[in-house]
C-alpha positions as CSV (number, residue, x, y, z in Angstrom):
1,X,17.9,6.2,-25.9
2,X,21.1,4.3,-27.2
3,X,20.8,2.1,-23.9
4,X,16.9,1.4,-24.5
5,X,17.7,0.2,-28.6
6,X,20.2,-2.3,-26.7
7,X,18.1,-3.1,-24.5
8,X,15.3,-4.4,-27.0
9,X,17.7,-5.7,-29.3
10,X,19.2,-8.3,-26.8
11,X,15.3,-9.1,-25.9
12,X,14.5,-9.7,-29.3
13,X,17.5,-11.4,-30.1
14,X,16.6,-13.9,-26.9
15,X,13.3,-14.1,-27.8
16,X,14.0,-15.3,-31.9
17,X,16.4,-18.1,-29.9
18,X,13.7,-19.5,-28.1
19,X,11.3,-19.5,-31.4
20,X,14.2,-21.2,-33.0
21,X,14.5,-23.8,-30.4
22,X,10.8,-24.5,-30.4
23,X,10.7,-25.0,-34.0
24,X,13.3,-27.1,-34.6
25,X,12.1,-29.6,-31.7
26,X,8.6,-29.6,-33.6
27,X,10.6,-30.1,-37.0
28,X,12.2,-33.0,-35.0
29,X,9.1,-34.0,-33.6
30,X,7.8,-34.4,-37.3
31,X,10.4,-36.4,-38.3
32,X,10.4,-38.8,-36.1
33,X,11.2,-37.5,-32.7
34,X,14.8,-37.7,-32.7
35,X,15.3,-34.5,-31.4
36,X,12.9,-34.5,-28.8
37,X,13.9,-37.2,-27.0
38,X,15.7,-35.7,-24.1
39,X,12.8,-33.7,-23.7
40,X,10.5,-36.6,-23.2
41,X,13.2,-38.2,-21.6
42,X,12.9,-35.2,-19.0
43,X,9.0,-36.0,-18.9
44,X,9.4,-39.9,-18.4
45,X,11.6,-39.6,-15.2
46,X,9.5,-37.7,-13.3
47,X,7.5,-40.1,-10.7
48,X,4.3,-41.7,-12.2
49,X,2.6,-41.4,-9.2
50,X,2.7,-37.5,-9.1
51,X,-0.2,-36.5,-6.8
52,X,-1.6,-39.8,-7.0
53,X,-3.2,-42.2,-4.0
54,X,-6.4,-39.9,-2.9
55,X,-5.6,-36.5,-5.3
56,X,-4.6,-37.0,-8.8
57,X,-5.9,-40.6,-9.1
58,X,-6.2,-41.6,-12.6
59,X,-8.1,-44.1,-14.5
60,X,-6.8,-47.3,-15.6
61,X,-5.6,-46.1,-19.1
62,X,-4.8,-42.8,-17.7
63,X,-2.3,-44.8,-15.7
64,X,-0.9,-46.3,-18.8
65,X,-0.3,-43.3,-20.5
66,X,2.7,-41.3,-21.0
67,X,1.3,-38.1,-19.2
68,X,0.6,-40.4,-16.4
69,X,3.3,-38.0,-14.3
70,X,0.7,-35.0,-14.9
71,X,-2.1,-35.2,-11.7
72,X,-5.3,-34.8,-12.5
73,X,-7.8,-33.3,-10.8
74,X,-9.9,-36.6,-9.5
75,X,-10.0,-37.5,-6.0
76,X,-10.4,-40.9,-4.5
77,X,-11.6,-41.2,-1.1
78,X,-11.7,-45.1,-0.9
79,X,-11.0,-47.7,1.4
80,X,-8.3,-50.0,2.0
81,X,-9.0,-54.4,2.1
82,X,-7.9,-53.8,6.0
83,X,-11.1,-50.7,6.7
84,X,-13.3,-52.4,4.8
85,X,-12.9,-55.6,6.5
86,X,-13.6,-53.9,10.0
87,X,-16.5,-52.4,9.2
88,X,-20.1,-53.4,10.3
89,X,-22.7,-54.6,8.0
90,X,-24.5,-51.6,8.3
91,X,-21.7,-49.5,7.2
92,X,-21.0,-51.4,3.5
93,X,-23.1,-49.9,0.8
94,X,-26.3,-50.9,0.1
95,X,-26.7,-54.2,-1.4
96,X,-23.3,-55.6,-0.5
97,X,-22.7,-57.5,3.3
98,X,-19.6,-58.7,4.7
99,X,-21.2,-61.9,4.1
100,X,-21.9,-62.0,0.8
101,X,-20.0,-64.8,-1.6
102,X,-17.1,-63.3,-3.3
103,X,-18.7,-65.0,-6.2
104,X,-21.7,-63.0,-5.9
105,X,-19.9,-60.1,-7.2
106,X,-16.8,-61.1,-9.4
107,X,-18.1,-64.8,-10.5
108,X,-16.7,-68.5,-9.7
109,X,-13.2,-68.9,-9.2
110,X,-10.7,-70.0,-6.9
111,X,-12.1,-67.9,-4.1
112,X,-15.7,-70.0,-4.1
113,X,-17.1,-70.3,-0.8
114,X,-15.3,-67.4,0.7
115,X,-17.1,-64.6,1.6
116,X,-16.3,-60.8,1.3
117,X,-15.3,-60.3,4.5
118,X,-12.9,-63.2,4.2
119,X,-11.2,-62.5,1.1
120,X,-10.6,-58.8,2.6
121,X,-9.2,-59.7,5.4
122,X,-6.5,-62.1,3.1
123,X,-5.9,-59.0,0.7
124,X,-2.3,-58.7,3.5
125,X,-1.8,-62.8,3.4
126,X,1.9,-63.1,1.6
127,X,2.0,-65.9,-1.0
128,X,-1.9,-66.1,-1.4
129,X,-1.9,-64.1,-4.8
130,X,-5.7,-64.8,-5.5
131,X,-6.5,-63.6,-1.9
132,X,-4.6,-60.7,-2.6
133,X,-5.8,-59.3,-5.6
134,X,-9.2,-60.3,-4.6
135,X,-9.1,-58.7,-1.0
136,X,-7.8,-55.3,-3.9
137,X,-11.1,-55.9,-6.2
138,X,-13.2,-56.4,-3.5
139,X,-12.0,-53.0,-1.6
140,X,-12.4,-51.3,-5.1
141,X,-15.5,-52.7,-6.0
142,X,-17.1,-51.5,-2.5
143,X,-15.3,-48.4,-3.2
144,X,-17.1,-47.3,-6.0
145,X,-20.8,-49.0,-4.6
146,X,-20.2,-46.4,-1.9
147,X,-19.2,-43.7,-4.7
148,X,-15.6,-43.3,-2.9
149,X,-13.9,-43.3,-6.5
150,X,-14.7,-41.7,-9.5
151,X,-11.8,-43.1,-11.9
152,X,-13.1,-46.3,-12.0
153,X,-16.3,-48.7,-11.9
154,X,-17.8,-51.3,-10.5
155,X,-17.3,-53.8,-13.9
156,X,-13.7,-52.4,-14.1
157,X,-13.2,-53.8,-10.8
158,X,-14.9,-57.2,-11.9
159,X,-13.0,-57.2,-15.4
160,X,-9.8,-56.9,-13.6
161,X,-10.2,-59.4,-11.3
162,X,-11.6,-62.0,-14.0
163,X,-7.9,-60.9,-16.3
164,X,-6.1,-61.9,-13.3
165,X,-7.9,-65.6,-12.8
166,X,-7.7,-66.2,-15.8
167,X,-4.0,-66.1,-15.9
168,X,-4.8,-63.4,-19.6
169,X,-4.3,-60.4,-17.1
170,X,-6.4,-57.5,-17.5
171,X,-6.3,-54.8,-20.3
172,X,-6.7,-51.1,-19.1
173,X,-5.3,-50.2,-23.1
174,X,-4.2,-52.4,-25.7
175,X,-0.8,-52.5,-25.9
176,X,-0.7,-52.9,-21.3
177,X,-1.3,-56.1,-19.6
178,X,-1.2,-56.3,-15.9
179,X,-0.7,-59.1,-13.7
180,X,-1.7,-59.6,-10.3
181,X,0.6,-56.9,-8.6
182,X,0.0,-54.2,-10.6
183,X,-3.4,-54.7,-10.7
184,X,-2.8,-54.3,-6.5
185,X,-0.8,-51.5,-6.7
186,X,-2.7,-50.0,-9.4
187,X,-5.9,-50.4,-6.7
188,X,-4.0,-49.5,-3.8
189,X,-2.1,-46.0,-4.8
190,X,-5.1,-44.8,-7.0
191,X,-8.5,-45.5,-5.7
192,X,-7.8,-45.8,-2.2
193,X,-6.9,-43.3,0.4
């Protein structure tokens, strides 16, 4: 009996340390995160790209946030520039051709006159940046026309592309701007498999 009153002592006694703990990191938290920080410290150095590429993709602000380590359950079946480009017609979604005018889709620029097929095939050119991140937005843009990726749209694909030509960058959340290799990575470890 004496050994069982020890016994729940020392649990309770563990137990009331762990309550204290969690309280005085939420009094911390309150007062201005002082004493959290190696706890989000802990959270930040785990790999943003936790389950990410085709499980876990996230959405362009999801990307930006701080939980962006934390997967979440969206999967991305989508193409890469290189699988799209070696497709036949008949195998692109419905309205879209290899043929079509880049400009078709993401407006005038400096890839007028090139056609899909074209600027997917320079998305792996080094030192052509525009061919690049356009051969990324076109991939991502026939990506979700074939319904291949739920985290983003079509116009997403379009907006990025327009932030990049611009020379603005685009804008996933207020505070983030991303230039034309994130926007590639960004396209290339989230919406494509």
């Amino acid at each position: 009996m004496n050994n069982e009153n020890t016994q729940v002592n020392t649990e309770k006694t563990a137990s009331s340390a762990t309550v204290s703990r969690r309280a005085a990191i939420q009094r911390g938290l309150r007062k201005g995160g002082m004493v959290a920080a190696p706890v989000l410290m802990t959270t930040l150095g785990r790999s943003a790209m936790a389950g990410g590429g085709v499980q876990g993709a996230k959405t362009p602000s999801g990307f930006c946030s701080i939980n962006a380590s934390r997967p979440s359950s969206l999967t991305c079946t989508g193409l890469t520039p290189t699988t799209w480009c070696n497709k036949q017609a008949v195998q692109w979604p419905n309205g879209c051709a290899p043929s079509d005018q880049f400009s078709k889709y993401f407006g005038s620029s400096s890839l007028n006159g090139k056609t899909m097929k074209q600027v997917l095939a320079g998305a792996g050119i080094a030192g052509s940046t525009d061919m690049q991140v356009g051969g990324y937005c076109a991939a991502a843009y026939l990506n979700c026309a074939a319904g291949l990726t739920p985290v983003i749209q079509k116009t997403d694909t379009v907006k990025m592309w327009n932030g990049h030509y611009s020379g603005n960058g685009y804008k996933p959340v207020p505070n983030a701007t991303w230039r034309g290799s994130t926007i590639c990575y960004y396209l290339s470890n989230q919406t494509m498999g």
